[in-house]
C-alpha positions as CSV (number, residue, x, y, z in Angstrom):
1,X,-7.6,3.3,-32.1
2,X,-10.3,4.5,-34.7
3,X,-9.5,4.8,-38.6
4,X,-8.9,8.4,-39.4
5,X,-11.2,10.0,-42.3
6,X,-7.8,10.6,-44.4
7,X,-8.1,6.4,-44.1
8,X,-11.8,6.2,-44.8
9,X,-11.5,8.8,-47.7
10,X,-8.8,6.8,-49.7
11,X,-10.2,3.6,-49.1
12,X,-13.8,4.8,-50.6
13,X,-13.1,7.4,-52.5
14,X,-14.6,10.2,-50.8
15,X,-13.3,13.9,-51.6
16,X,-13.0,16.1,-48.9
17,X,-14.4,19.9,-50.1
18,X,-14.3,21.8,-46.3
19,X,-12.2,21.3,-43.0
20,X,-9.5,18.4,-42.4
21,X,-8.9,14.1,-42.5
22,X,-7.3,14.2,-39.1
23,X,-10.2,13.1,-37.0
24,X,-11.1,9.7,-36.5
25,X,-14.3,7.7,-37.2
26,X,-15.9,5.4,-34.6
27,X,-18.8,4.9,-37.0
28,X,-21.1,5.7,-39.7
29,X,-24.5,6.4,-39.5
30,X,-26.8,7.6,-42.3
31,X,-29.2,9.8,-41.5
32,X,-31.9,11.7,-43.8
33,X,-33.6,13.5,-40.5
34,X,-32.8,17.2,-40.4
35,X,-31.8,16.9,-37.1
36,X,-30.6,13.2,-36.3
37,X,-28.2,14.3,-33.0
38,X,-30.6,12.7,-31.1
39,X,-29.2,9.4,-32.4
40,X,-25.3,9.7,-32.3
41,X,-23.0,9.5,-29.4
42,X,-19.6,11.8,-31.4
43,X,-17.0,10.8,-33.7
44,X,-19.7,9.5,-36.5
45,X,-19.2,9.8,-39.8
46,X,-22.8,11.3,-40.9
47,X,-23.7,10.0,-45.0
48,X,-26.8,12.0,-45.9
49,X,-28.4,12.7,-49.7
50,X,-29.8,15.5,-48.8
51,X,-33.3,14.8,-49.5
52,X,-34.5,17.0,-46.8
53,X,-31.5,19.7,-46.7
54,X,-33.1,22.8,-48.7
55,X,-32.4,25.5,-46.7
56,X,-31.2,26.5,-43.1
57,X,-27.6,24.6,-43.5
58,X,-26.4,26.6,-40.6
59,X,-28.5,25.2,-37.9
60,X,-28.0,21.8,-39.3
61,X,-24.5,21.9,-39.4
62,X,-24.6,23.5,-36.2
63,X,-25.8,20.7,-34.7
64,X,-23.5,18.3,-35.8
65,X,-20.7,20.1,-34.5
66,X,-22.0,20.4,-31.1
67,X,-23.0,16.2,-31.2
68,X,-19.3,16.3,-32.0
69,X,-19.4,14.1,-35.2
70,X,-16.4,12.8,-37.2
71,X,-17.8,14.6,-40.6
72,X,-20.4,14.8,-42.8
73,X,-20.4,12.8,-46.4
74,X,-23.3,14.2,-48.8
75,X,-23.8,11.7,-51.8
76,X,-24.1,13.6,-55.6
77,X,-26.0,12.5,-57.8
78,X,-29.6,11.8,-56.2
79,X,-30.5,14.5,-54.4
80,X,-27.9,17.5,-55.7
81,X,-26.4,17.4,-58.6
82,X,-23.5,18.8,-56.2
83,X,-23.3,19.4,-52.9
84,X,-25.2,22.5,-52.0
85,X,-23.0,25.6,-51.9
86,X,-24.7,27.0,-48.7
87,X,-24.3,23.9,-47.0
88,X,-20.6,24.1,-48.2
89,X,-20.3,27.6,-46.7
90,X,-21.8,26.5,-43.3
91,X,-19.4,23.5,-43.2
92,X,-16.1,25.5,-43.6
93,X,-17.5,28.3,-41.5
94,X,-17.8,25.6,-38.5
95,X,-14.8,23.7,-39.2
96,X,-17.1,20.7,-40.2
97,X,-15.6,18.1,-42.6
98,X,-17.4,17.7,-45.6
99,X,-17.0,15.2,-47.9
100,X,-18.8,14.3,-51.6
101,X,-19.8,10.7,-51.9
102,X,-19.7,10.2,-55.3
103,X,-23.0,8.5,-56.9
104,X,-21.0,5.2,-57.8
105,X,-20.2,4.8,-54.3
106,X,-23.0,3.1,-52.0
107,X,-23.6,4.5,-48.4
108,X,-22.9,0.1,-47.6
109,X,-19.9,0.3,-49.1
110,X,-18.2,3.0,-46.5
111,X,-20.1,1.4,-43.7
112,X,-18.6,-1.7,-44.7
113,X,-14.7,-0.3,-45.4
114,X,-15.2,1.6,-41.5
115,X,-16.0,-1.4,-40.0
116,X,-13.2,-3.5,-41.5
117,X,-10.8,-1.0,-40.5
118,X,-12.1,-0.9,-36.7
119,X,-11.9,-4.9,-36.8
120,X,-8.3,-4.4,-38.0
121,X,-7.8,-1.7,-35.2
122,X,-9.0,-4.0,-32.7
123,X,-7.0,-7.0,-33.8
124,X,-4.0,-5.1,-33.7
125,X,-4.5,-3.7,-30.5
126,X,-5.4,-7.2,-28.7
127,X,-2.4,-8.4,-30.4
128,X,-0.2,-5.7,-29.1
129,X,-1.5,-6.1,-25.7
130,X,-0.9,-9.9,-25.8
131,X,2.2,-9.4,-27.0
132,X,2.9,-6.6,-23.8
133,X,1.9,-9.0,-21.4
134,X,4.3,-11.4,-22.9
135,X,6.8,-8.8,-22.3
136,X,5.9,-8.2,-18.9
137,X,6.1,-11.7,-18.0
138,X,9.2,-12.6,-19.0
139,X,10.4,-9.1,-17.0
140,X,8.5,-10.7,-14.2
141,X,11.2,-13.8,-14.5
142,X,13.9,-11.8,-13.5
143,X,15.8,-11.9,-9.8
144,X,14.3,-8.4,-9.3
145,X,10.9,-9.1,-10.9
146,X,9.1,-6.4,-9.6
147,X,11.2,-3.8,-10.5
148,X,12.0,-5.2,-14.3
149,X,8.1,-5.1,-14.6
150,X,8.2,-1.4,-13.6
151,X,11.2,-0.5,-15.8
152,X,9.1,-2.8,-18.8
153,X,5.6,-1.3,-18.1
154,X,6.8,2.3,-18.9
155,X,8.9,1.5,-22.1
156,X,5.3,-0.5,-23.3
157,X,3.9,3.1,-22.6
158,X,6.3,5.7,-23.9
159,X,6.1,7.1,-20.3
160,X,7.8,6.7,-16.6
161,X,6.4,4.3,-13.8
162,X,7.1,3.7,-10.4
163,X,6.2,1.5,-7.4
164,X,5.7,2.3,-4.3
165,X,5.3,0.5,-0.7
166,X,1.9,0.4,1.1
167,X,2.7,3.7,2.6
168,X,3.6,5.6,-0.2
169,X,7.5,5.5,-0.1
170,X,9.3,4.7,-3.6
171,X,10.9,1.3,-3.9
172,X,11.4,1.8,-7.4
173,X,10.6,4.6,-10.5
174,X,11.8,5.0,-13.4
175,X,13.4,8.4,-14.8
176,X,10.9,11.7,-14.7
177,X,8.2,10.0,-12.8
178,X,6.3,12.2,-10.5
179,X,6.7,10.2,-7.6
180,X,6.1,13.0,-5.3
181,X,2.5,13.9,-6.6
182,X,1.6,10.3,-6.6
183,X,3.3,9.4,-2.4
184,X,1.2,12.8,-1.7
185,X,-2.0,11.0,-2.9
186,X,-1.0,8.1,-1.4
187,X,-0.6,9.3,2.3
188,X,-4.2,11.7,1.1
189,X,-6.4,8.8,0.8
190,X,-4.2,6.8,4.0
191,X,-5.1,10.2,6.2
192,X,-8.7,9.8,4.8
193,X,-9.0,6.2,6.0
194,X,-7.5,7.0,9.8
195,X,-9.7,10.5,10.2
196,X,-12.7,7.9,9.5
197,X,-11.3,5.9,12.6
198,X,-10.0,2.9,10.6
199,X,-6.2,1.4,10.6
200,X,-4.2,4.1,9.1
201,X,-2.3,1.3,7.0
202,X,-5.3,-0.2,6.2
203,X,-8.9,-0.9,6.2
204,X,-10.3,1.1,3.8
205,X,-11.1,-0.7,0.2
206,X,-8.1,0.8,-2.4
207,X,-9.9,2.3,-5.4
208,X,-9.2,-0.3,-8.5
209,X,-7.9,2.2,-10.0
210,X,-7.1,6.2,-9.8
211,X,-6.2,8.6,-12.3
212,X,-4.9,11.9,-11.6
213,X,-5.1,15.0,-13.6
214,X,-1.9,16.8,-14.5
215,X,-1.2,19.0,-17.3
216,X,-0.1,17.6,-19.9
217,X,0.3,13.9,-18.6
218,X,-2.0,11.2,-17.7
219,X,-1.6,9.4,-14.6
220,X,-3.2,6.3,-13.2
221,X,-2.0,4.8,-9.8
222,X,-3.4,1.1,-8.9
223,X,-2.8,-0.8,-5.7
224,X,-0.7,-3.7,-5.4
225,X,-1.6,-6.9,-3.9
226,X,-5.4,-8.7,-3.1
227,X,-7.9,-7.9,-0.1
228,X,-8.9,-4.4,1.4
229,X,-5.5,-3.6,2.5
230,X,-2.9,-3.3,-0.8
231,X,0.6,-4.3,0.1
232,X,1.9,-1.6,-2.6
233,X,0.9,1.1,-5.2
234,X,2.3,1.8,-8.3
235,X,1.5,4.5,-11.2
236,X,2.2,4.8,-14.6
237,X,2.4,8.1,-16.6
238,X,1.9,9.0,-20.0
239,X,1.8,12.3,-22.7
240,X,-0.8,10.5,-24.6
241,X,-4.2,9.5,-23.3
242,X,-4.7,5.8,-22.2
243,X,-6.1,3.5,-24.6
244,X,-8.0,0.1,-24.3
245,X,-4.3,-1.6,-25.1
246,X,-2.9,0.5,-22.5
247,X,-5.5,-0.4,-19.9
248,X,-4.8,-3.9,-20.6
249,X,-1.8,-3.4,-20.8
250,X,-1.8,-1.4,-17.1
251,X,-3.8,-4.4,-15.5
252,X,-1.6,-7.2,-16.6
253,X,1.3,-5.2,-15.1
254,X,-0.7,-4.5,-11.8
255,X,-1.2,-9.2,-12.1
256,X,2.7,-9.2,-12.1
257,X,3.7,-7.3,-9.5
258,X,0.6,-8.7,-7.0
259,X,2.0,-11.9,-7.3
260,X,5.3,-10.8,-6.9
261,X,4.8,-9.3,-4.1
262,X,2.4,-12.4,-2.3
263,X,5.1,-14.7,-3.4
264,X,7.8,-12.3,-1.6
265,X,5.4,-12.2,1.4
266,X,5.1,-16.1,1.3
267,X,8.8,-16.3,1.3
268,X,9.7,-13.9,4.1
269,X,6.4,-15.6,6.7
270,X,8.9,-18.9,6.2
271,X,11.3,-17.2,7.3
272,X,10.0,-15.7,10.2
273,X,8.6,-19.1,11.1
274,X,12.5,-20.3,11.2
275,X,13.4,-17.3,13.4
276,X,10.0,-18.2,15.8
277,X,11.6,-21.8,15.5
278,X,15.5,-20.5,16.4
279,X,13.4,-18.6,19.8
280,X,11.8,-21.2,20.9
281,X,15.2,-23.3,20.4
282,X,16.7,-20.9,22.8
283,X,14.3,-20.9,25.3
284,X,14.2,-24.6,25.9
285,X,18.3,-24.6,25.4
286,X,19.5,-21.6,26.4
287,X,23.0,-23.0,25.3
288,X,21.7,-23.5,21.8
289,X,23.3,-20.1,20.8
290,X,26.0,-21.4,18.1
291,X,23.1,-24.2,16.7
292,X,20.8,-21.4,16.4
293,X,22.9,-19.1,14.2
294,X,23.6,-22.0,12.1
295,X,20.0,-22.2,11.7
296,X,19.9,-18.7,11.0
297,X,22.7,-18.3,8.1
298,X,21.4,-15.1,6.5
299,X,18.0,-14.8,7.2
300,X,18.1,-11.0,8.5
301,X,20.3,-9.6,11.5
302,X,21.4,-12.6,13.8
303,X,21.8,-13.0,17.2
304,X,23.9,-10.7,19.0
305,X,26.8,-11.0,21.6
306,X,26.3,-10.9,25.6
307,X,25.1,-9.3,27.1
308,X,21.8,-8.5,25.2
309,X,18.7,-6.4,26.0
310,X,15.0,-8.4,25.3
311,X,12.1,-5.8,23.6
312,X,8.8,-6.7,23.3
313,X,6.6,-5.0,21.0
314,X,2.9,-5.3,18.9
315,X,3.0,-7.1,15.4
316,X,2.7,-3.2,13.6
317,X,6.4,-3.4,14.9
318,X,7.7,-6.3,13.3
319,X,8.9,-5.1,10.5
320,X,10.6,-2.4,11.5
321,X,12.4,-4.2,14.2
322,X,13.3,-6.8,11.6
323,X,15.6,-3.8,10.1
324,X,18.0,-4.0,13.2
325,X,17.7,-7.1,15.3
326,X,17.0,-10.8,15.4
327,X,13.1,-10.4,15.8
328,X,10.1,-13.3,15.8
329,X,6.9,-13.7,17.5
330,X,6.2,-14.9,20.8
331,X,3.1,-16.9,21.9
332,X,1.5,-16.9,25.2
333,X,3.6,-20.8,27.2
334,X,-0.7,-21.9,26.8
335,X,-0.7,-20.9,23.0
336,X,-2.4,-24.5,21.4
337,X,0.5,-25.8,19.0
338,X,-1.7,-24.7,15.8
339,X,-2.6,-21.6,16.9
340,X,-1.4,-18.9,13.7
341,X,1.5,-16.5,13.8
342,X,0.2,-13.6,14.8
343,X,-2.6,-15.1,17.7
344,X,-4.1,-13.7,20.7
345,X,-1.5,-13.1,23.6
346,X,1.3,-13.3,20.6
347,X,4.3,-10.3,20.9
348,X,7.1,-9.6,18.6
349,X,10.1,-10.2,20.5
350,X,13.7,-8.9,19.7
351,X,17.2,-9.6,21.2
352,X,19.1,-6.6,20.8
353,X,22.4,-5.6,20.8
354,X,22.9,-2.5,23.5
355,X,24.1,-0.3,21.0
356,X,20.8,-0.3,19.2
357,X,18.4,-0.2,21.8
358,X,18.0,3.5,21.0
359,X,17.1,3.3,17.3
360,X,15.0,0.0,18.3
361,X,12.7,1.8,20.7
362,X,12.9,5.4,18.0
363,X,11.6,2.2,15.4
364,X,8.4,0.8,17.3
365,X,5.1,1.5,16.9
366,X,2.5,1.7,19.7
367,X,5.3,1.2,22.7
368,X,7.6,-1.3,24.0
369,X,8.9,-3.1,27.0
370,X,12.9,-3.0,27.5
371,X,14.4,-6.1,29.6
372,X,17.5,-5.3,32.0
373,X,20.4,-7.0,29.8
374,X,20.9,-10.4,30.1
375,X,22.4,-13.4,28.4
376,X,21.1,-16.3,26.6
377,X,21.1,-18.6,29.5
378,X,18.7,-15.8,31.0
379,X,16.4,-15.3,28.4
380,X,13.3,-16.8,29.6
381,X,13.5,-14.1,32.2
382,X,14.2,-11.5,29.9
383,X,11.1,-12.4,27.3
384,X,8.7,-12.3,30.6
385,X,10.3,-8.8,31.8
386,X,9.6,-7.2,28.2
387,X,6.6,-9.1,27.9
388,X,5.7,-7.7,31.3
389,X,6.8,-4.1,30.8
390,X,5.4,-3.8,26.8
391,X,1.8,-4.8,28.8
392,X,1.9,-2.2,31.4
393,X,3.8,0.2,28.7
394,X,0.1,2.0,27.9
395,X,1.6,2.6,24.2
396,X,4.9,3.9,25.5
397,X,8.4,2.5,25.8
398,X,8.9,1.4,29.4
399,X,12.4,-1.0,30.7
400,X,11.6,-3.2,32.9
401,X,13.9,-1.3,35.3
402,X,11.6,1.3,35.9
403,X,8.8,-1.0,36.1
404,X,10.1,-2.4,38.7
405,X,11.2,0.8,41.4
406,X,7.2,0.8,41.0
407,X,6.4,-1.6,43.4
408,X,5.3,-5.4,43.8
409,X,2.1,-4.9,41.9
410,X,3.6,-3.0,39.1
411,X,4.9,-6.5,38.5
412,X,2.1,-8.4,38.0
413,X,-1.0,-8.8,35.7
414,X,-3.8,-6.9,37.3
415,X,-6.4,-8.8,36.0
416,X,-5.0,-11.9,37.1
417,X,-3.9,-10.3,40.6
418,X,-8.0,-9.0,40.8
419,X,-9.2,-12.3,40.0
420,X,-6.8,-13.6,43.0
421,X,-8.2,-11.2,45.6
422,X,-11.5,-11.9,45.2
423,X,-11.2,-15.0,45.7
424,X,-8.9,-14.8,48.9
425,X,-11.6,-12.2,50.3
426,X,-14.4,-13.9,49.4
427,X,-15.5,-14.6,52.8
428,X,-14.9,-11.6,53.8
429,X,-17.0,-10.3,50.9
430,X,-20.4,-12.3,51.5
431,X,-20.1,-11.4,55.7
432,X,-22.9,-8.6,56.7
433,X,-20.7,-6.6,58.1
434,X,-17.4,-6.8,55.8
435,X,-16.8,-3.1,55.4
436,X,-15.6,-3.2,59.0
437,X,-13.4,-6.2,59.0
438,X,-11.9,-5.1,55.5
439,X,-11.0,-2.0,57.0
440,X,-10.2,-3.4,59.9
441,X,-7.7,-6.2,58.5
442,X,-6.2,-3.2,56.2
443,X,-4.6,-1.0,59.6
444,X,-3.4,-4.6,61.1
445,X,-1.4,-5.6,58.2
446,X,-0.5,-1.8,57.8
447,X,0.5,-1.6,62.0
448,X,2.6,-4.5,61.4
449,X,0.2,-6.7,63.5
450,X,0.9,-3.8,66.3
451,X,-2.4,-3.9,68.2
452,X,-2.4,-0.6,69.7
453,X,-1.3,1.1,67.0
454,X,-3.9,-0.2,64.8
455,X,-6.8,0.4,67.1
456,X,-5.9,4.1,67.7
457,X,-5.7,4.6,64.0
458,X,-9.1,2.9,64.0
459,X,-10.4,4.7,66.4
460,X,-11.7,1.5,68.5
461,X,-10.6,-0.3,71.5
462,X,-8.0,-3.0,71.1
463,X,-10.5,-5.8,72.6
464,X,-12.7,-4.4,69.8
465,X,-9.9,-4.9,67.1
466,X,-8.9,-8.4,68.7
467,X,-12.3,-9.7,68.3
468,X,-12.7,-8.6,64.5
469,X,-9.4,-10.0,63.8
470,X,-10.7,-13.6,65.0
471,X,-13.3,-13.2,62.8
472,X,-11.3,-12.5,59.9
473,X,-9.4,-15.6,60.7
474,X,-12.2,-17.7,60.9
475,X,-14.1,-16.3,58.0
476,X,-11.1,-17.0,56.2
477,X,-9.4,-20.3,57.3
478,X,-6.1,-18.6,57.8
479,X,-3.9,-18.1,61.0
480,X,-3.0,-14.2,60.7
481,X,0.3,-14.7,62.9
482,X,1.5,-16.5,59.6
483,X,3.8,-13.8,57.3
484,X,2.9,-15.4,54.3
485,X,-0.7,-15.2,55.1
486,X,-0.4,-11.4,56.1
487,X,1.6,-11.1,52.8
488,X,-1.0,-12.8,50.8
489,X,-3.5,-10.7,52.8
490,X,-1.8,-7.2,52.1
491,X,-1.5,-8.6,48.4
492,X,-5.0,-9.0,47.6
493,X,-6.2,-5.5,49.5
494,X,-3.9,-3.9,47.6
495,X,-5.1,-5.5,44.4
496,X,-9.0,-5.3,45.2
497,X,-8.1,-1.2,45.9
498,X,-11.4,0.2,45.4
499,X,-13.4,-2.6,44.5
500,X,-14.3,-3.1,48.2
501,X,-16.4,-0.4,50.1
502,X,-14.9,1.1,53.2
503,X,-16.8,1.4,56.4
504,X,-19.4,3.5,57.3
C-alpha cells in the first residue's frame, strides 16, 4: 500500500493550505510545464515552483484533477513569495490538495522520503505475504488440509472463502460466502464449454483467474488443480479491494489446495488399483470372496451378499457408482498387462446389491448394462452380460434380460458377427451370379430345407432350386444337410442383412 500525503507531509514538512492528506502517493514528479498530464499515470504527488504559473490556475488545476494526481506541492520562496492566491482558490474549488514546500526543503528531499516509505511498504507487504503463506502451509498439514486452507485463506483476508468441486457444488465455505453466485458462474462457463461441443466437465482452459463484480465486495474464483480440466474451484471474497499481498497471498492458497487435491487423487487411483486387483481376484477364484474383503478393509462399499446384480458402465460413471457399490475397471481378457487404467475396451464394473440397483442405474452417466443376478462363482458370466448389454445399451440402461428376449444376434458383437459372415460367404460373394444363390440359400434355410416350399416362395422349379443349392455347397465346402452348417449359414445371412444385394 502507498504512503498517504498526511505520511509524506509530516515526514517533510509540507503544510497542507486546500483539500485533505487522505490520498496516497505512488510518486513524485516535478514538473515546471503548464500542462505536464501528458507525463503522469495518477496518484503523483506534483512539486512545482511555479515558474510558469502566472495566470489561468483553473485550467491547470483542472488538469491535474482529471490525470487524477495525489496533490500538488508549490515551493515558496523562488518563484512566489507565497503560493499564489488564485491558484489557492482553484485548488479548493476542485478539491485539489495543495501543499507549501517550504524554501528550506528540496524537491530531492520529498522524492527521497516517498521513496523510502514505498520501500518500507513493500517490505512489509512481502513480509506479510511470506508470513501468510507460512500460515497456509501449516493449515495445509492438517488431516483436513484443504478445508483448513480455506477456513485460513479468509481470516488472512478479513473476508469468507469457499471451495468448490469441478462442477460447482460446495465442499466447503466458510460463513457469508456467496457460494451461490460463485456455483452459478461456475456451471456458466461449464454450459459455455459444452454449447461449444467440448466435454461438459472439461476441455475448455479455466481462466487463471476470475473476478466478479458485486456491490460492495470483491470476488475472485481460481481453479483448482493443473492441466485444461481443474479438478475444483474456489473463491475468496473481500470488502476491501485486493492488493499485491492479497494476490500473493490468493495464489499461494490456490498451490495448497492443488496439491492437495493431486495428492488426494493419487491416493484414491491406489485404491482403485486394489479394488481392480480384488476383481480380477474374483474372476480367476470365484471362491476368493472372504480373501477379497480382507483385501478390501475400508476402501469404499465392499462386496455385497448373494445374490448380486453385475453393471457395467463408462469411466464418467465411476465415481458416482463408487458412492454405492464395490466398483473398479475392467479390461478387455486381450488388454497387454501395462496397458493404463482407463484403456481402450476398459468398463467400470460394479457388483451391486439388488436393493440398490435403482439408485445405481438413477447414478450413471451415458447408460448401463444390468446382469441377471448372480453369485460370485458366476461372475465371469455376469461381467460379459453387463459388458454385453452396456455395449448394445446406445447410452441407455438396458439388463441383460431384455437383451436377450431380442434374439440370438442381440447377443453378439456386430462387428465381430459381420466380420464372420463375410468370410463364411465369401464364395458366395466373388460368384457372378451370387445374388441368386444368396437369395436362394436364404428361403432354404427359412423353408426348413423343405424343397417345395422354398421353390414356390421363390417362384422357380424345385430342380432349379436343387441345382443352386449344389452350387452353394460346392462354392462353399459345406454339406447343407449338416444343422450346424445351416445354423452357421442362417447366422451369417442374418448378420451380413443388407450388406449383400438381392436378386434381380
Amino acid at each position: 500500500m502507498a504512503p498517504s500525503l498526511q505520511v509524506v507531509a509530516r515526514r517533510t514538512g509540507l503544510r497542507l493550505l486546500a483539500g485533505s492528506l487522505d490520498r496516497d502517493v505512488r510518486w513524485v514528479a516535478v514538473s515546471e510545464l503548464e500542462d505536464p498530464t501528458p507525463f503522469l499515470e495518477g496518484g503523483e504527488l506534483v512539486l512545482t515552483t511555479g515558474m510558469r504559473l502566472a495566470h489561468d490556475f483553473p485550467a491547470y488545476v483542472g488538469r491535474l484533477v482529471a490525470r487524477g494526481v495525489a496533490g500538488l506541492g508549490v515551493a515558496v520562496g523562488l518563484t512566489h513569495e507565497e503560493v499564489p492566491p488564485a491558484l489557492l482558490e482553484a485548488a479548493r474549488a476542485a478539491g485539489l490538495p495543495l501543499l507549501e514546500v517550504p524554501r528550506e526543503t528540496p524537491f530531492i528531499a520529498v522524492t527521497k522520503a516517498v521513496s523510502d516509505l514505498l520501500a518500507a511498504e513493500q517490505y512489509e507487504e512481502v513480509t506479510r505475504a511470506f508470513a501468510a503463506q507460512g500460515r497456509l502451509t501449516r493449515a495445509a498439514l492438517h488431516p483436513d488440509g484443504a478445508h483448513a486452507v480455506i477456513d485460513r485463506l479468509a481470516r488472512e483476508l478479513g473476508g469468507w472463502a469457499a471451495l468448490f468441486d469441478d462442477a460447482g457444488e460446495v465442499l466447503h465455505a466458510t460463513r457469508g460466502a456467496r457460494t451461490r453466485m460463485v456455483a452459478a458462474e461456475i456451471r456458466r462457463l461449464r454450459g459455455r464449454a459444452s454449447a461449444a461441443g467440448r466435454p461438459e466437465t472439461g476441455a475448455e482452459r479455466a481462466p487463471a483467474t476470475l473476478a466478479l463484480a458485486e456491490p460492495g465486495e470483491n470476488v475472485v474464483v481460481q481453479p483448482v488443480g493443473g492441466g485444461p480440466r481443474p479438478r475444483g474451484f474456489f473463491a475468496v471474497g473481500t470488502v476491501r479491494a485486493f492488493t499485491p499481498v492479497s494476490h500473493t497471498v490468493v495464489n499461494a492458497a490456490g498451490s495448497l489446495l492443488t496439491l492437495a487435491f493431486e495428492q488426494g487423487s493419487a491416493q484414491l487411483e491406489g485404491e482403485r488399483r486394489v479394488r481392480g486387483a480384488v476383481l480380477r481376484l474374483l474372476l480367476a477364484e470365484p471362491g476368493a470372496a472372504e480373501q477379497a474383503r480382507g483385501v478390501l478393509g475400508p476402501l469404499g462399499p465392499g462386496l455385497p451378499g448373494e445374490p448380486f446384480v453385475v453393471m457395467a458402465a463408462g469411466e464418467d460413471s465411476l465415481e458416482q457408482l463408487e458412492q454405492i457399490a464395490f466398483t473398479a475397471r475392467h479390461a478387455p481378457a486381450d488388454a497387454p498387462a501395462d496397458a493404463p487404467p482407463s484403456g481402450a475396451g476398459t468398463v467400470v464394473v460394479a457388483l451391486v446389491a439388488q436393493d440398490a440397483v435403482d439408485r445405481a442405474a438413477q447414478a450413471v452417466s451415458g447408460g448401463a448394462g444390468i446382469s441377471v443376478p448372480c453369485t460370485y462363482r458366476e461372475l465371469r458370466a455376469g461381467v460379459e452380460q453387463a459388458r454385453r448389454a452396456y455395449g448394445r445399451g446406445g447410452g441407455r440402461v438396458l439388463r441383460f434380460d431384455e437383451l436377450a428376449g431380442q434374439g440370438l444376434m442381440a447377443l453378439v458383437d456386430p462387428d465381430a458377427a459381420r466380420a464372420f459372415a463375410a468370410a463364411l460367404l465369401a464364395p458366395l460373394a466373388a460368384y457372378g451370379s451370387r445374388a441368386d444363390l444368396v437369395d436362394s440359400l436364404r428361403a432354404y434355410l427359412e423353408s426348413n430345407g423343405h424343397w417345395d416350399a422354398a421353390a414356390q416362395r421363390l417362384g422357380v422349379h424345385r430342380h432349379t432350386l436343387r441345382y443352386r443349392m449344389r452350387r452353394v455347397a460346392d462354392l462353399l465346402g459345406r454339406d447343407l444337410d449338416d444343422p450346424g452348417v445351416r445354423a452357421e449359414l442362417w447366422f451369417a445371412l442374418e448378420a451380413a442383412g443388407q450388406s449383400l444385394p438381392a436378386a434381380k
